[in-house]
C-alpha atoms as one frame of an Amber mdcrd trajectory, in Angstrom:
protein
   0.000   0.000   0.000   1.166   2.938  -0.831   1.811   6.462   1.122  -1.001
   8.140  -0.916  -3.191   5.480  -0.157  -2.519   5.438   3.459  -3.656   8.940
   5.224  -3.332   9.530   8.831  -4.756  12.336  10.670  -7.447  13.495  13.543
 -10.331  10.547  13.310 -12.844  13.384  13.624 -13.674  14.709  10.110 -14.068
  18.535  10.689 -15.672  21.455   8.366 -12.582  24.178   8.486 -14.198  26.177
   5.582 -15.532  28.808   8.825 -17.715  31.652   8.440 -15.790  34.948   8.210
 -18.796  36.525   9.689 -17.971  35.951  13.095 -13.859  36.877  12.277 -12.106
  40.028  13.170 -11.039  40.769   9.420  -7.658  42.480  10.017  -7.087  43.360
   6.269  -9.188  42.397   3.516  -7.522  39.828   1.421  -9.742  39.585  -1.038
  -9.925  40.462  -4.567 -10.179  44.379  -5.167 -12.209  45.066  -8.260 -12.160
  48.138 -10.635 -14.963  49.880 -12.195 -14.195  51.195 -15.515 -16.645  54.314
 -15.223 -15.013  56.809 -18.177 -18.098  55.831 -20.609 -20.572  56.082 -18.244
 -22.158  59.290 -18.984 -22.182  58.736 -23.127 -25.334  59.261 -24.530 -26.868
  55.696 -25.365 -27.301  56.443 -29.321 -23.636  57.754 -30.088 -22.397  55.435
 -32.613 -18.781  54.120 -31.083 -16.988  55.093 -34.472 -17.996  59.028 -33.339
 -15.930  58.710 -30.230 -12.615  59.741 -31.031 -14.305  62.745 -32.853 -16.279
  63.816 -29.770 -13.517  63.641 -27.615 -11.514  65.717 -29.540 -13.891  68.306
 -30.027 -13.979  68.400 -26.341 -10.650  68.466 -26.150 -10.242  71.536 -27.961
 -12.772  73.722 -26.087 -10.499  72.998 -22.814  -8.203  76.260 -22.458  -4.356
  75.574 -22.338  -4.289  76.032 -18.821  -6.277  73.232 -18.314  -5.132  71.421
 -20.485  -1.238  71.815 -19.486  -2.475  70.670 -15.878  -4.185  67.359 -17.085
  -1.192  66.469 -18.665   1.231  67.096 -15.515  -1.371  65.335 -13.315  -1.610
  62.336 -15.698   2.585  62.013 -15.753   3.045  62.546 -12.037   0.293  59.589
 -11.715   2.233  57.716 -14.399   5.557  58.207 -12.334   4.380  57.665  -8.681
   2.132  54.460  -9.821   5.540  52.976 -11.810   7.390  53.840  -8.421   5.516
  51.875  -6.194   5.574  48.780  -8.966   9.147  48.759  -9.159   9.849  48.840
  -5.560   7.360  46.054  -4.793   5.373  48.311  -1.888   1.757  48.062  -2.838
   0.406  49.735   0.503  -2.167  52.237  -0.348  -1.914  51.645  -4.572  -5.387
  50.672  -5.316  -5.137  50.160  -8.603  -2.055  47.384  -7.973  -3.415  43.823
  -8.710  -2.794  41.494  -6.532   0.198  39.279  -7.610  -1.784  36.101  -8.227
  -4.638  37.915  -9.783  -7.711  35.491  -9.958  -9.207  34.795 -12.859 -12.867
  33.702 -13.540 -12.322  30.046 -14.298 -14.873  27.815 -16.634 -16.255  24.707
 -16.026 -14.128  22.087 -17.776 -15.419  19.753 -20.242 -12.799  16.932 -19.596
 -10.169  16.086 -17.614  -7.383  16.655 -20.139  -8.735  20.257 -20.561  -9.213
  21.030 -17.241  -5.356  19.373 -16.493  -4.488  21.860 -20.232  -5.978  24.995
 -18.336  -4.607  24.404 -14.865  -0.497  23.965 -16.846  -1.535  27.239 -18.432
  -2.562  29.360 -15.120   0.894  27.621 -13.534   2.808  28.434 -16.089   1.801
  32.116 -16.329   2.628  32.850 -12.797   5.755  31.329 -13.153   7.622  34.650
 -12.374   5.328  35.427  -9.854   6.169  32.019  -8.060   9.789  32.590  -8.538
   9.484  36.293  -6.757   7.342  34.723  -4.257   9.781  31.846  -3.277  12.979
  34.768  -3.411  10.582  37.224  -0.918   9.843  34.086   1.702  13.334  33.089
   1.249  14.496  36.515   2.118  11.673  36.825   5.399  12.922  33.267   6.264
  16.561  35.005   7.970  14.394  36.510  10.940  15.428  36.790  14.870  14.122
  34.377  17.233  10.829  35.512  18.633  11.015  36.815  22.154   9.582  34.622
  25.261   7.505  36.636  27.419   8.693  36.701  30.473   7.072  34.044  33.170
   5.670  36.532  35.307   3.872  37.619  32.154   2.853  34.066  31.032   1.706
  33.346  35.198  -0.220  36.339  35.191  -1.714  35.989  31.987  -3.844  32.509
  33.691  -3.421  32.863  37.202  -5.600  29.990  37.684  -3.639  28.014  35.883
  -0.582  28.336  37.906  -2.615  27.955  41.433  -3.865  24.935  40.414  -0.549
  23.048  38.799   2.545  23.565  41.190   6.156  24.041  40.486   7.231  19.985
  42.019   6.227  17.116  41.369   6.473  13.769  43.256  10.182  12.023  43.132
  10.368   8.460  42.110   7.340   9.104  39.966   8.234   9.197  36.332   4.897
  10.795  35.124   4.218  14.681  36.432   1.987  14.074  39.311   1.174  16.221
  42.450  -1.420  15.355  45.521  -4.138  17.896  45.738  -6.661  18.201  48.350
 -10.115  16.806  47.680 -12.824  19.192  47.614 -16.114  17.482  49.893 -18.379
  19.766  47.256 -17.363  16.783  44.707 -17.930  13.796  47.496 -21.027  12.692
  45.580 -19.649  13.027  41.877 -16.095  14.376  40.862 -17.157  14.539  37.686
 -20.626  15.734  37.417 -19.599  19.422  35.998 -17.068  17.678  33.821 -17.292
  19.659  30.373 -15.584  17.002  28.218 -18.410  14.215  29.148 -20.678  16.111
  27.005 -18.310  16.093  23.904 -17.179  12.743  24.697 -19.083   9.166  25.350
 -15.926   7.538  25.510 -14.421   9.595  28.412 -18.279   9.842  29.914 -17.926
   5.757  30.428 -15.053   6.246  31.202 -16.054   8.557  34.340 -18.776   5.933
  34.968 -15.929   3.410  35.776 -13.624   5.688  38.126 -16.589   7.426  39.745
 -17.732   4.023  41.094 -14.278   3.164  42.708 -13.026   6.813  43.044 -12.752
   7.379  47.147 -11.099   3.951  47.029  -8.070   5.841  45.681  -7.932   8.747
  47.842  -4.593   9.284  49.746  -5.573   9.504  53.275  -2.779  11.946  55.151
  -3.486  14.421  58.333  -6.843  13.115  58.325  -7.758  14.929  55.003  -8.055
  13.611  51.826  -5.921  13.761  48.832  -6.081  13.211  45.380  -3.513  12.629
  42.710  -3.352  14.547  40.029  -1.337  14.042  36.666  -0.369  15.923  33.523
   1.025  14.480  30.530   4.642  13.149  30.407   4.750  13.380  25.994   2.439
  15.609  23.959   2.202  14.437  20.387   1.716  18.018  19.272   1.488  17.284
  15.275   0.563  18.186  11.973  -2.829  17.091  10.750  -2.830  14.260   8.443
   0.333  13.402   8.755  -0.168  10.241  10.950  -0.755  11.424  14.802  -3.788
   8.923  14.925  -1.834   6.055  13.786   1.186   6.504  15.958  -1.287   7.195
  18.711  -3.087   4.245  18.535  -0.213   2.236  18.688   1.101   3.469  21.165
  -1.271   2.828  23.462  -0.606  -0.992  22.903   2.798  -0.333  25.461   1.627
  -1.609  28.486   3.862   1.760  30.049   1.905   4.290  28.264  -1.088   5.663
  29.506  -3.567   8.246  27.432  -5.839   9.983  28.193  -9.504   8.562  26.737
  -9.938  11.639  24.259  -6.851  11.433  21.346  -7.494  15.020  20.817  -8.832
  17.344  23.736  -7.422  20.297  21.940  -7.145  22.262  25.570  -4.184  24.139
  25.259  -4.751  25.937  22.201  -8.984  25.908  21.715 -10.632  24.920  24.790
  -9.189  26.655  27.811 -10.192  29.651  26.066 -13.783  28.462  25.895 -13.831
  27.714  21.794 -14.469  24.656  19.527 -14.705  26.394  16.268 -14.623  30.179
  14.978 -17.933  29.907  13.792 -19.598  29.187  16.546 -18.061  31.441  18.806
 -16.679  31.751  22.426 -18.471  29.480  24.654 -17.961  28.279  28.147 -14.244
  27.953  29.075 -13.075  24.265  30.020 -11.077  24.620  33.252  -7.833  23.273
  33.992  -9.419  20.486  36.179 -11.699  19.333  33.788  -8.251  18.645  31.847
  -7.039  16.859  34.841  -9.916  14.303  34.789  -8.887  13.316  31.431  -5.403
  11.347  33.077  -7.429  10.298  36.108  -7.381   7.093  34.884  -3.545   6.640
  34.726  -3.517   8.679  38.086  -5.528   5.511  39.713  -3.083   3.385  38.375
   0.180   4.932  39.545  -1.678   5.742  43.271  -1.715   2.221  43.215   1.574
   1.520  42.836   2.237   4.878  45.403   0.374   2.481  47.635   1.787  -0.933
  47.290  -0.876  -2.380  45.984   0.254  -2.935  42.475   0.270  -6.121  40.273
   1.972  -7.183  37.434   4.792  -7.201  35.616   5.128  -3.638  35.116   6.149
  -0.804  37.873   2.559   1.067  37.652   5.219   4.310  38.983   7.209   4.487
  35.655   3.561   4.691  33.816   3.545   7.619  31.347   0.861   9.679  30.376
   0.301  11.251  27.049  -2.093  13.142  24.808  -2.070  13.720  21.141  -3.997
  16.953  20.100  -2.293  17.381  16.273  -3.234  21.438  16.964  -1.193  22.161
  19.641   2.133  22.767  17.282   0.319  25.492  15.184  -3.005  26.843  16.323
  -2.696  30.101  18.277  -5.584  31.787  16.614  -6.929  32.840  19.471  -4.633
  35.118  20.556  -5.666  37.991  17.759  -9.092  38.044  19.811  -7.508  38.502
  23.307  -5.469  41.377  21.855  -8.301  43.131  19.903  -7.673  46.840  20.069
  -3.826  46.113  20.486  -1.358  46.797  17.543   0.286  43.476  17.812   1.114
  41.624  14.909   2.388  38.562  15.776   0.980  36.691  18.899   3.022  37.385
  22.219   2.193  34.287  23.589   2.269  30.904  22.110   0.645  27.854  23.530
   4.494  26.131  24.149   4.739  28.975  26.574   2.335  27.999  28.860   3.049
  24.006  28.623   6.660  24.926  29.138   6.231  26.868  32.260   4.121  24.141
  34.055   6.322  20.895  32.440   9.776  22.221  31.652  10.594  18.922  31.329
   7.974  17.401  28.729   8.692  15.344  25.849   7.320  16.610  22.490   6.634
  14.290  19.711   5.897  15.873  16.092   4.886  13.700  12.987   5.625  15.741
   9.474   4.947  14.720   5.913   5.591  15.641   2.513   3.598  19.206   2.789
   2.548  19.102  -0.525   0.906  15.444  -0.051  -0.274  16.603   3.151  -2.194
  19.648   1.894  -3.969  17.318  -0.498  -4.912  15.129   2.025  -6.188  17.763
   4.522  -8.477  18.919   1.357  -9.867  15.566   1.062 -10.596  14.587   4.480
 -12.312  17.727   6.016 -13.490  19.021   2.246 -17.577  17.431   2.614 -18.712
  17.967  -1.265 -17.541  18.475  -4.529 -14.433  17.534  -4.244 -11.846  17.050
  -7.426  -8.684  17.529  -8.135  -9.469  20.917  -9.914 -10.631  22.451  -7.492
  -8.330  21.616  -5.258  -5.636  23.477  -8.050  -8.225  26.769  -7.718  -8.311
  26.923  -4.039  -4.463  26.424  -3.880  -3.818  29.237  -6.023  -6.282  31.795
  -4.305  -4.182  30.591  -0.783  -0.959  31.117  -2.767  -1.982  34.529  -3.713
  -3.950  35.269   0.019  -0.070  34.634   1.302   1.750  36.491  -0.938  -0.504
  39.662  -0.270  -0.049  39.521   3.071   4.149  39.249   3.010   3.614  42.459
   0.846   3.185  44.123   3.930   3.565  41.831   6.809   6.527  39.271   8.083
   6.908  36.057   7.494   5.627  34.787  11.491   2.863  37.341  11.311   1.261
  35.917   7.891   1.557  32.333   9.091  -0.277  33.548  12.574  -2.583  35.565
  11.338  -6.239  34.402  11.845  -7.830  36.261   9.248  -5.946  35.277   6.952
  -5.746  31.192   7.934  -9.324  30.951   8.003  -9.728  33.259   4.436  -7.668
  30.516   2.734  -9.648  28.230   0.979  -6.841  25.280   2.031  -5.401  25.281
   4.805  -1.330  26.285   3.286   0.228  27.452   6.461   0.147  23.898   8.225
   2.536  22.916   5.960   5.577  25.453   6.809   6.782  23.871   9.658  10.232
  25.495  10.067   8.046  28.340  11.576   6.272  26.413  13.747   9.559  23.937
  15.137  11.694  27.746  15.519   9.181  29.308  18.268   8.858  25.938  19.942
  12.604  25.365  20.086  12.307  28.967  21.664  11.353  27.466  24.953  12.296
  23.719  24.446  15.551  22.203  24.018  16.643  20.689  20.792  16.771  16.673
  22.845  13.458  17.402  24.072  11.803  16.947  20.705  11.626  14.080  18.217
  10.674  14.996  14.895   9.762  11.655  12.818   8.252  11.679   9.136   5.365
  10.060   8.024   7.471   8.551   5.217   9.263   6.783   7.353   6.838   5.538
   9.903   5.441   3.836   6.930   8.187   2.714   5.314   9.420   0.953   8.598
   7.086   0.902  11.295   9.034  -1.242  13.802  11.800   0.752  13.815  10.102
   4.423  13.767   8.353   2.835  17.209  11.406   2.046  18.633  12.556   5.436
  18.233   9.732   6.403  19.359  10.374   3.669  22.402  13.328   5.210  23.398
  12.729   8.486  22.966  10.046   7.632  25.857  12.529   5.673  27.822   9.789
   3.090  28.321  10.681  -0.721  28.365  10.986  -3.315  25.692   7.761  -4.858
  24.211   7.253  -8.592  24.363   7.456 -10.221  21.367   3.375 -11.084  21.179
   3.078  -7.188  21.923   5.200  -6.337  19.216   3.707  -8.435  16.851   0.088
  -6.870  17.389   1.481  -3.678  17.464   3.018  -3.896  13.907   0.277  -5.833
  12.885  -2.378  -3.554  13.700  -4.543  -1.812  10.412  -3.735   1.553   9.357
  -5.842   4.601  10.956  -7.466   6.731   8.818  -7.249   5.475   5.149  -8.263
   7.670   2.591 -11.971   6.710   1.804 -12.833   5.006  -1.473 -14.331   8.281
  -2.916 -11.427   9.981  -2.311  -9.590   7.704  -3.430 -11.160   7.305  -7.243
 -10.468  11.364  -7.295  -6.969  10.386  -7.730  -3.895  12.886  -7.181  -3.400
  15.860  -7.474  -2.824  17.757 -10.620   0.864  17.633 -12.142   0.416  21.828
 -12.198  -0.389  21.832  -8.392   1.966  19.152  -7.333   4.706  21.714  -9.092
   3.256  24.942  -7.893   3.019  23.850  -4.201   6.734  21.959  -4.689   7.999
  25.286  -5.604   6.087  27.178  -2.872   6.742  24.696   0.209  10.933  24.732
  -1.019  12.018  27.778   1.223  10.771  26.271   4.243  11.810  22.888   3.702
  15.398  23.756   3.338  14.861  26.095   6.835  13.743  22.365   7.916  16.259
  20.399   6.622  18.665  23.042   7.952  17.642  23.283  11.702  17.384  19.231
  12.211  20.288  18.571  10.174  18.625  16.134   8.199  17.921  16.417   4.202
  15.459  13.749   4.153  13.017  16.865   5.471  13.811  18.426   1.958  11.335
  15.506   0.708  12.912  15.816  -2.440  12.386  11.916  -3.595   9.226  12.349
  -3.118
C-alpha cells in the first residue's frame, strides 16, 4: 500500500471552511475590483466610431491652462504608480493587482482540458512564483521571537498556575502532584465535567472511576488527597500526517497511559472556551476538567504509590500522554484577546504555557511531505464536490492570500494571522513547519523533541516505534506485543471516494513543490537532516 493510499490524521472529520462573519477581518484579502466608469455618462445612441471625434472636439474647447495641468497630473500619476511597482510596496496603490490575480475560471469539459488549463494558469505565474519563493526566502533570515517573560505568562492565567505547582512527586516518572479533595465533589467528581458532554468515551469512562473513586484517595493528616497528573509526551502534530496512527499504537505499550480523548485540543482551543470560529466563544473548560482526562492513569500509579500494584510492570514508571495534532500550530486565538492592540504577531504561544508548568515534557511531532499533506487535509475535512481541480483553484487563491499579506507583513505574522488562515480556501500554512519547530525550540531544548516523518513511519514501522520507544525511555515490548502492534490496520485510510479522485494535478503538485521549497530547506537546515527536503518524493 502505498503512502497516498494510506492517510493519517485526527479521526474526527471537521468542516474548516468557517464563516468569516464571526472573524475580526484584520485586512481584507480579497480580490479588489475596478470599475471602468469613463463611458458612463455617453449618450446611449452615439455610434462608437464618433468617439474619437467627440472627444476631440472636447478636447479643444479645454483652455491651455487646463489642459497643461491634465497632462502634468496624468505624468506625475504615471511616475508615482511605476514607483511603487518597481519597488514592490503596494500599501495604499489601489489600482495594484494582486500578484496572483484570480481569474474567472470555466467549467471544464474533460479532464485533459481542465489538467491543459490548470499547466496554463501555472505556467503564467511562473515569475510570480519565482518572486514569491525569493521574498519568503528573504523573510525566512528573521530573529528568534522573544519569550515573554514568566511573570507575564503566570499572570496571563493565574488559575492556571494555582492549580498546577512548580514539584512534582520524586520516584514518579509521570508529572503528578497530591491535591486536596474538595467534599463539594464527594457525591460526583465529575458531574460538571465539560468534556463528558463532547465525549461518550471519556463519559464511560467517568462511569468506571466514579464508582471506585474514594477507594483511591490518599488519606494523610486526616484529610483527603487526590492525585493529580499531567502528561509526560504531547504528540503536538501536523494534521494528516499520521498522529492517529502513531497514537493508537502506542497505546498498545503496556507503560503508556492516554488519556480517553486522542485530541482534547485544551491548550490551544478549549481553555479559552472555543471549539470552532464559527460558533463562537463558549464556556471555558477549566484546567481540572483537563485533569480528569489522566485520572485514569492517576488511579493506576496511586496504586503503585500504595503498594498495591500487580503485574509485571512498575505502575510508577507509567507515562501519560495526549495527542492533540493542533497544539504545534493553532494560536488563533490570541488575535481576539489582543483586539484593540497593535500586535502583529501573537506574544504568547501555547508552548509557553506548557513549558512553564512541564519544563521537562517530551514533544513528539509527525511531518509529511507538505505538498501530499495539503492534499490530504483537502480531502478529508473538504464534505462535497471535491476534485482535483478544485483543489488546483483553491491552492492558487491561498498562494496569492499569502503572498498579499508578506507584501506588507513578516513572514511569522502571515503564518499567525487568523484572518488570513481561516480566508484561505486550504489550509497552506500547516505545511511550513520550520516556523512552527523555531518558536517551539524557543522554549524547548533541541533533545526534548523528536521529529519523525510520516514517510518513514510507513516505510518501517518497527523501527520508527522504537525510536519512538526510546525516545520515551519506556521498556521493551514482548514479542506477542510487538507483533500486534506492527500488525495492527492503518488509521485513517483515505476513503474510497477519495480515493477514485486520484492525485493531485501535475500543475499543483509543481506549484506547491515550488512554494513549500524555502521552508523545507529552513527544515532540513535546523534538524540537520535532508530527508526533510522531501525531495524523492
Amino acid at each position: 500500500m502505498s503512502i497516498s493510499d494510506c492517510e493519517y490524521g485526527n479521526n474526527t472529520p471537521k468542516n474548516h471552511n468557517y464563516s468569516l462573519h464571526s472573524l475580526p477581518m484584520a485586512e481584507n484579502y480579497g480580490k479588489r475590483t475596478i470599475f471602468d466608469d469613463r463611458l458612463s455618462n455617453m449618450p446611449e445612441h452615439v455610434d462608437a466610431k464618433w468617439v474619437p471625434l467627440l472627444s476631440l472636439i472636447n478636447l479643444r474647447s479645454i483652455s491651455k491652462v487646463k489642459l497643461v495641468s491634465l497632462l502634468l497630473c496624468i505624468t506625475v500619476t504615471f511616475l508615482i504608480t511605476a514607483s511603487y511597482i518597481l519597488t514592490w510596496d503596494k500599501k495604499g496603490l489601489l489600482l495594484t493587482p494582486l500578484p496572483y490575480q484570480l481569474r474567472p475560471m470555466g467549467v471544464p469539459t474533460s479532464a485533459t482540458e481542465a489538467a491543459a488549463a490548470a499547466q496554463v494558469s501555472s505556467e503564467r505565474n511562473l515569475i510570480n512564483m519565482k518572486r514569491l519563493v525569493k521574498i519568503i526566502s528573504s523573510k525566512l533570515e528573521y530573529t528568534p521571537r522573544k519569550v515573554p517573560d514568566e511573570k507575564d505568562i503566570t499572570d496571563s492565567d493565574s488559575h492556571l498556575f494555582s492549580v498546577i505547582p512548580r514539584q512534582f512527586l520524586p520516584g514518579v516518572k509521570s508529572p503528578c502532584w497530591y491535591e486536596k479533595f474538595s467534599s463539594k465533589l464527594s457525591t460526583d467528581p465529575y458531574r460538571r465535567n465539560l468534556f463528558t458532554l463532547r465525549s461518550k468515551s471519556f463519559k464511560n469512562v467517568c462511569d468506571q472511576l466514579r464508582a471506585n473513586f474514594h477507594k483511591h484517595l490518599y488519606h494523610r493528616d486526616g484529610g483527603e488527597l487526590r492525585l493529580r497528573c499531567l502528561p509526560y509526551f504531547y504528540i503536538i502534530g501536523q494534521p494528516k500526517c499520521g498522529t492517529t496512527d502513531l497514537f493508537h499504537r502506542l497505546l498498545l505499550h503496556p507503560e503508556v497511559k492516554f488519556n480517553t480523548m486522542k485530541e482534547p485540543h485544551w491548550w490551544t482551543r478549549k481553555r479559552f472556551g472555543y471549539i470552532r470560529f464559527k460558533d463562537g466563544f463558549q464556556e471555558i473548560f477549566p484546567v481540572e476538567d483537563y485533569l480528569d482526562l489522566f485520572d485514569l492513569a492517576a488511579h493506576n500509579i496511586q496504586k503503585g504509590i500504595s503498594g498495591n500494584s500487580s503485574g509485571e510492570h512498575n505502575t510508577l514508571q507509567l507515562v501519560t500522554g495526549e495527542a492533540s495534532a493542533s497544539t504545534m500550530w493553532d494560536n488563533q486565538v490570541w488575535s481576539y484577546l489582543h483586539q484593540g492592540k497593535e500586535e502583529a504577531e501573537p506574544s504568547f504561544l501555547a508552548q509557553d504555557f506548557i513549558h512553564a508548568v512541564q519544563p521537562s515534557a517530551k514533544i513528539l511531532i509527525m511531518l509529511r511531505d507538505p505538498v501530499e499533506r495539503l492534499y490530504s487535509d483537502y480531502l478529508y475535512f473538504k464534505m462535497a464536490n471535491k476534485s482535483a481541480e478544485d483543489f488546483h483553484q483553491k491552492v492558487i487563491e491561498s498562494v496569492q492570500l499569502f503572498q498579499s499579506c508578506l507584501s506588507e507583513r513578516s513572514l511569522r505574522s502571515c503564518v499567525y494571522n487568523t484572518s488570513l488562515s481561516n480566508t484561505m480556501p486550504v489550509r497552506l500554512n500547516l505545511g511550513m513547519y520550520s516556523v512552527f519547530l523555531l518558536d517551539w525550540l524557543t522554549v524547548f531544548q533541541r533533545d526534548q523533541i523528536l521529529v519523525l516523518r510520516l514517510e518513514d513511519y510507513a516505510a518501517n514501522l518497527k523501527v520508527t516505534i522504537k525510536k519512538v520507544f526510546d525516545f520515551l525511555s519506556v521498556g521493551p515490548l514482548l514479542e506477542q506485543v510487538e507483533a500486534a502492534l506492527t500488525k495492527r490496520p492503518m488509521s485513517n485510510t483515505r476513503r474510497a471516494a477519495d480515493r477514485n479522485l486520484g492525485p493531485m494535478l501535475p500543475a499543483t503538485r509543481s506549484l506547491l513543490r515550488e512554494f513549500h521549497q524555502p521552508f523545507n530547506h529552513k527544515l532540513a537546515s535546523v534538524l540537520d537532516n535532508s530527508a526533510f527536503l522531501w525531495s524523492n518524493t
